[in-house]
C-alpha positions in Angstrom: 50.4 4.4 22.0 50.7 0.7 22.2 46.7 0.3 20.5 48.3 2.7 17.8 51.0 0.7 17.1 49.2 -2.5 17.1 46.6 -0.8 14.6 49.6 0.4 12.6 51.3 -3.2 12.1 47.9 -4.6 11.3 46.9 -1.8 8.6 50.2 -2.4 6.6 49.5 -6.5 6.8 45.7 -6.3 5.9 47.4 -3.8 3.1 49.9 -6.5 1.9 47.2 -9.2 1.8 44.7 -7.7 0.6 46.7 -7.1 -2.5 48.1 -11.1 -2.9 44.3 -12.1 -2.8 40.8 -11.6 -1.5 40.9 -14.2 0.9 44.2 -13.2 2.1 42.3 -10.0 3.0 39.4 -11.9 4.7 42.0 -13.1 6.9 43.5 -10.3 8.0 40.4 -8.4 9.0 39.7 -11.6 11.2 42.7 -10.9 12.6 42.1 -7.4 13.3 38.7 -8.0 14.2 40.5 -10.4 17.1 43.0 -8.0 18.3 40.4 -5.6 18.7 38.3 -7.5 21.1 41.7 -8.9 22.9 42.5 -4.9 24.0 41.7 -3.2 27.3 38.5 -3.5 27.6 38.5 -2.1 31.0 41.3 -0.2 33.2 42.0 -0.3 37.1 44.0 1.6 38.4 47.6 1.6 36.2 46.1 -2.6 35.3 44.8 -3.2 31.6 41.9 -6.2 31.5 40.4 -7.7 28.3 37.0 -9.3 28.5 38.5 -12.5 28.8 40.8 -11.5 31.5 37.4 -10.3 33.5 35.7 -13.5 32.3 37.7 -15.6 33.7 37.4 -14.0 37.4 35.1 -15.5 39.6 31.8 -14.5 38.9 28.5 -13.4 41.0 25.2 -12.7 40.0 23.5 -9.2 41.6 19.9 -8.5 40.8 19.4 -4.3 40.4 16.1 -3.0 41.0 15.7 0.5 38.8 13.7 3.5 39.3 11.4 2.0 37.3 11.0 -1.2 40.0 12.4 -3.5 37.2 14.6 -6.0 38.6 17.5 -7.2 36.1 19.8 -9.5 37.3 23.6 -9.2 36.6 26.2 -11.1 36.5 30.1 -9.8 36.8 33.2 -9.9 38.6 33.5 -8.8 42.6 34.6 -5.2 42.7 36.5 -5.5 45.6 38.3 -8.4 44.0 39.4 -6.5 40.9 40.4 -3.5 42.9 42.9 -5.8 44.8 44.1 -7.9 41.7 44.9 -4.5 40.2 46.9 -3.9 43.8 45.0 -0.5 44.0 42.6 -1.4 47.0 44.3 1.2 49.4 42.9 4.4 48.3 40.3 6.8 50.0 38.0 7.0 46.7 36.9 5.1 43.9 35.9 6.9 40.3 34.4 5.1 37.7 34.6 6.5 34.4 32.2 5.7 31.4 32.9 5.9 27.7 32.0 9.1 27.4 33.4 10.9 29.8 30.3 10.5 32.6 32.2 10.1 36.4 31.1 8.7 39.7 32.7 8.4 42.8 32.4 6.3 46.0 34.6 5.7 48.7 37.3 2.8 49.3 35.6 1.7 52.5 32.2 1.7 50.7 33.8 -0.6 48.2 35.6 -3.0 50.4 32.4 -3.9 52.8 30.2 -4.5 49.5 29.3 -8.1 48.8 27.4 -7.4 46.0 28.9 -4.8 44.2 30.3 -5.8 40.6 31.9 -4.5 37.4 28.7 -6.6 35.5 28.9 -8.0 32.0 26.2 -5.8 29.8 26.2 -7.0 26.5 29.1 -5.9 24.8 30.0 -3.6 27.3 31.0 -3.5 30.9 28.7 -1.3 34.0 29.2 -1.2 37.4 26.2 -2.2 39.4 26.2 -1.3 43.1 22.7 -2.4 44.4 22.7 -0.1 47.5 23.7 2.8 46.3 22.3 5.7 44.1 21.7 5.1 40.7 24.7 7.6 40.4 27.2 5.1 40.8 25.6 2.7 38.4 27.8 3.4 35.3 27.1 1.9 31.8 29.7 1.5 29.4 32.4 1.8 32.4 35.7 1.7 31.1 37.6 2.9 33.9 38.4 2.9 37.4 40.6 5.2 39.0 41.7 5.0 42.9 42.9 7.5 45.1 
């Protein structure tokens, strides 16, 4: 609802400008263009976080070793930590949620004894990279994380 409105308010000014002048208009879609990457770009629990709220967690780097033995290394923000910044870290299970739709599930005391489990910075997207787990659990394009 609140994205809606937000989209709403900036429709009717990019509108208005965009009729005073052209560069009025470039301004507003920079505008827009900021708002957009300002919104949740990730939810925990009831607990909205934009990118630059994650960024500016303490970060770790993880390496991941694939099926395909290819190591990447990652670099992202403590699970464990988030779970407990978004005062959600007493549940029995954790379920992450991708984009479109995909769900995995661990458990809470899985989560909390995991030093190197992250929600990893992928581009222009966020995954979840627990190295010593199942792939399963590995979610790209998480965008949510539900406890209970």
């Amino acid at each position: 609802m609140k994205k809606t409105k937000i989209f709403i308010v900036l429709f009717i000014v990019l509108a208005l400008l965009s009729a005073c002048s052209a560069n009025a208009a470039e301004v507003a879609e920079e505008v827009v263009e900021e708002v957009a990457e300002e919104e949740a770009a990730l939810t925990v629990g009831e607990k909205a976080y934009s990118q630059s709220d994650l960024e500016a967690f303490e970060s770790m780097d993880v390496d991941y070793t694939g099926k395909d033995s290819e190591t990447t290394t990652y670099t992202g923000v403590l699970l464990s930590s988030l779970l407990e910044d978004a005062g959600v870290s007493d549940g029995e299970n954790v379920t992450f949620v991708s984009s479109d739709g995909y769900e995995a599930e661990i458990t809470m005391a899985e989560v909390l004894v995991c030093t190197n489990c992250i929600v990893a910075f992928d581009e222009d997207s966020l995954r979840t990279v627990l190295p010593d787990f199942g792939g399963k659990v590995n979610v790209k394009d998480v965008v949510e994380i539900g406890v209970e």
